[in-house]
Rosetta silent file (secondary structure, phi, psi, omega in degrees, C-alpha in Angstrom):
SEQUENCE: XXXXXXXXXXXXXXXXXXXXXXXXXXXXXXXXXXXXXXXXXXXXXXXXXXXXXXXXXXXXXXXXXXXXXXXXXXXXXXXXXXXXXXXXXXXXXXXX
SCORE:     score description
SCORE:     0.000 S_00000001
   1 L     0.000  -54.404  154.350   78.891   94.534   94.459 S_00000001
   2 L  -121.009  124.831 -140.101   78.058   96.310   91.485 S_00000001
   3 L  -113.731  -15.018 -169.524   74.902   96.512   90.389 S_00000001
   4 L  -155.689   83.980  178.421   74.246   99.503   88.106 S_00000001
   5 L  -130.218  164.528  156.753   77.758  100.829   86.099 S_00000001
   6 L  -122.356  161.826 -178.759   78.433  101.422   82.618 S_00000001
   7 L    87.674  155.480  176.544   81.081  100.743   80.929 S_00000001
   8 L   -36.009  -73.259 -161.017   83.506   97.136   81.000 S_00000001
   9 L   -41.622  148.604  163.178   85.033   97.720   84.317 S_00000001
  10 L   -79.337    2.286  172.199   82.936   96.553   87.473 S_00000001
  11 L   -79.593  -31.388 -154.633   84.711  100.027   88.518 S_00000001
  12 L   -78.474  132.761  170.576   83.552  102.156   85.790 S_00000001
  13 L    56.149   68.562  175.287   80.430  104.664   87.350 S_00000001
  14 L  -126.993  152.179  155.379   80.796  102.428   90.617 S_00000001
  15 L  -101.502   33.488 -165.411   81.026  102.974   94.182 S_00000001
  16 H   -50.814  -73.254  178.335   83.315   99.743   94.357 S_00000001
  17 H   -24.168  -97.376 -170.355   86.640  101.772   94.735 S_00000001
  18 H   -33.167  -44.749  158.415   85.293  103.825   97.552 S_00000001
  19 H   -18.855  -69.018  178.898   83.550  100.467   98.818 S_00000001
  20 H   -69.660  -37.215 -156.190   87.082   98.369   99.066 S_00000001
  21 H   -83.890  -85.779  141.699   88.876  101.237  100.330 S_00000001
  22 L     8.058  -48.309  172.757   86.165  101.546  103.572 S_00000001
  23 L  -120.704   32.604  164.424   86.601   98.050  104.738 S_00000001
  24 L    54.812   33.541  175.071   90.545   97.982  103.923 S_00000001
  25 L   -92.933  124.920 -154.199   90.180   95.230  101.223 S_00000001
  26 L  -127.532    6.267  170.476   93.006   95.395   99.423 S_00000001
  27 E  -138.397  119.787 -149.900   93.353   91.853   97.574 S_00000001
  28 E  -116.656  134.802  151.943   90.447   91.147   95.306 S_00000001
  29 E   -96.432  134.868 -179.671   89.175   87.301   93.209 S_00000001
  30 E  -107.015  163.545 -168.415   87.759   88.264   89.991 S_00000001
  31 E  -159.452  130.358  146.540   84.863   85.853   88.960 S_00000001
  32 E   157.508  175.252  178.300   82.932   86.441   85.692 S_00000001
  33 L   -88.956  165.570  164.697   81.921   86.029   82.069 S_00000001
  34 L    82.227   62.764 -174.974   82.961   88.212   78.944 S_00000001
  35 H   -77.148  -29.906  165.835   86.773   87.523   80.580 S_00000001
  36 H   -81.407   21.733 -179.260   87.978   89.286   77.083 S_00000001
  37 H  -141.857 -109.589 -160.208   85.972   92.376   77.646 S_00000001
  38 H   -34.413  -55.131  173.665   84.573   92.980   81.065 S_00000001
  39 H   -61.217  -52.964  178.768   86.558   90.949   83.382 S_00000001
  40 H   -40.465  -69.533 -167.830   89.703   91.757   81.415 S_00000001
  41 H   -37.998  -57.246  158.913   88.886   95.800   81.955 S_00000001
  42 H    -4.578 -100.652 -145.225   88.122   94.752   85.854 S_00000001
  43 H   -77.235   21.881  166.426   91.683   93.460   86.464 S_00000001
  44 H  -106.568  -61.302 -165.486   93.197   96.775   84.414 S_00000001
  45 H   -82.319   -1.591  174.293   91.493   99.065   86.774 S_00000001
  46 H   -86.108  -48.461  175.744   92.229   96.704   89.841 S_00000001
  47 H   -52.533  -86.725 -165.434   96.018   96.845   88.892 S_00000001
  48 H   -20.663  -62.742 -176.110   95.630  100.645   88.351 S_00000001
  49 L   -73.390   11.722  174.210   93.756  101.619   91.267 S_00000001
  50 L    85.647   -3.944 -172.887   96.723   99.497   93.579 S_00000001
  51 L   -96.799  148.490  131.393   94.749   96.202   94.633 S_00000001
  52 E   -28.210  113.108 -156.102   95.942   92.665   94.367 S_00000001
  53 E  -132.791  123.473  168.581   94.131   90.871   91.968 S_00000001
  54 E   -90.962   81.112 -166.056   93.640   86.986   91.662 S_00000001
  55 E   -67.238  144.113  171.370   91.648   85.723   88.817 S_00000001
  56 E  -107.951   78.862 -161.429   90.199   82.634   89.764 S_00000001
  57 E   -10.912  -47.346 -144.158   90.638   80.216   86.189 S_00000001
  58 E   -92.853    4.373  171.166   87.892   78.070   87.265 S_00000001
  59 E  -116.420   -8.512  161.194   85.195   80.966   87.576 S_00000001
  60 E   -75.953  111.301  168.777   86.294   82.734   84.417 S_00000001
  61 L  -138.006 -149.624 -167.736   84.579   82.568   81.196 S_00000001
  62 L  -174.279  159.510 -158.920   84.549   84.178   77.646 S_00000001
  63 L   -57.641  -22.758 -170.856   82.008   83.674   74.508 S_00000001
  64 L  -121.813  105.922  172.458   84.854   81.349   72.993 S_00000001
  65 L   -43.375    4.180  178.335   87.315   78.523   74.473 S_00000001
  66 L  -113.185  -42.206 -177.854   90.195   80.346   71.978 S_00000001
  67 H   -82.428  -33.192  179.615   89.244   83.580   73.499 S_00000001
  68 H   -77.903    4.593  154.101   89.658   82.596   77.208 S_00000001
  69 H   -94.355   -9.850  167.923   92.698   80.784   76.734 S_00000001
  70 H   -73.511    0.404 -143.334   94.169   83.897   75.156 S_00000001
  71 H  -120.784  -62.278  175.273   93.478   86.000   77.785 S_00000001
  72 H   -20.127  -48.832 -156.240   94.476   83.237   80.174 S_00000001
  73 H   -90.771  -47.582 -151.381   98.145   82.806   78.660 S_00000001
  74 H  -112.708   -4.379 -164.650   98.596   86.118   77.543 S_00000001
  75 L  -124.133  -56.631 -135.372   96.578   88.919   79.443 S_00000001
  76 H   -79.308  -82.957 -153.697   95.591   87.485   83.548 S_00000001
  77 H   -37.409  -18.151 -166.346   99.421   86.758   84.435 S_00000001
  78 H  -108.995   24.721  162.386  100.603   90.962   83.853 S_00000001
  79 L  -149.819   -9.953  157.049   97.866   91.616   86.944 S_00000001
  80 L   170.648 -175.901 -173.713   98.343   88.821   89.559 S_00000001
  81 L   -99.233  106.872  172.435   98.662   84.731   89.701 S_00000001
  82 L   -72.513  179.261  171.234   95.422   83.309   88.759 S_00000001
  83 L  -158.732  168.233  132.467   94.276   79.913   90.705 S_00000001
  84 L   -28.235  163.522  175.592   91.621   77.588   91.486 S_00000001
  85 L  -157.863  120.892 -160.834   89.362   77.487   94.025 S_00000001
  86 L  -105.294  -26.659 -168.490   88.946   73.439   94.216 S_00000001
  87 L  -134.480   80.998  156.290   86.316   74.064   97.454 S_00000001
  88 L   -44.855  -29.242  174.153   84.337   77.350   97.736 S_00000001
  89 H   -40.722  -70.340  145.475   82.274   76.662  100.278 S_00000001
  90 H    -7.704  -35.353 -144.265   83.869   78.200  102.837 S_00000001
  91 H  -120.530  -28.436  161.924   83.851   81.032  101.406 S_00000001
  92 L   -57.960  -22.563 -160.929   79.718   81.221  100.367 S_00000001
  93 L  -101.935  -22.018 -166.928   78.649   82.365  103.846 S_00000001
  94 L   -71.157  106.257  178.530   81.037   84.986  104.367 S_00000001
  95 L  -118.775  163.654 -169.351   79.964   88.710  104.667 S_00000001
  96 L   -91.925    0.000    0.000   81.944   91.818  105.266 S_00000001
């Protein structure tokens, strides 16, 4: 989805925003590495900007097992209820 930004957020110098808001998606799964930097910023500007945001635990990861359980315990819960995703498949084929 985004392919060329600067900055943490996948929002920052994006057309994401403008993206979601065009096909009326309004509850987003975060998926990614650097969960204390990048991902974290992600679900601050997903909160901000009004969407619903579901980290999904088992697709998050961070340079250190100490930092992604702090972020886990202490950061992901004050922007939505993270979960699992035990079967994805479903869910690979699916385009907007």
């Amino acid at each position: 989805m985004t392919n060329s930004r600067t900055g943490a957020s996948a929002f920052a110098s994006s057309k994401l925003d403008a993206f979601l808001h065009h096909h009326g998606i309004q509850t987003l799964l975060s998926a990614g590495f650097a969960l204390h930097a990048c991902v974290e910023s992600t679900l601050l500007a997903t909160h901000d900007l009004g969407y619903q945001s579901t980290p999904v635990s088992d697709a998050l990861a961070a340079f250190t097992p100490a930092q992604k359980d702090h972020v886990m315990q202490h950061i992901v819960d004050h922007f939505g209820t993270h979960c699992l995703l035990p079967n994805p498949q479903p869910w690979l084929n699916e385009t907007i």
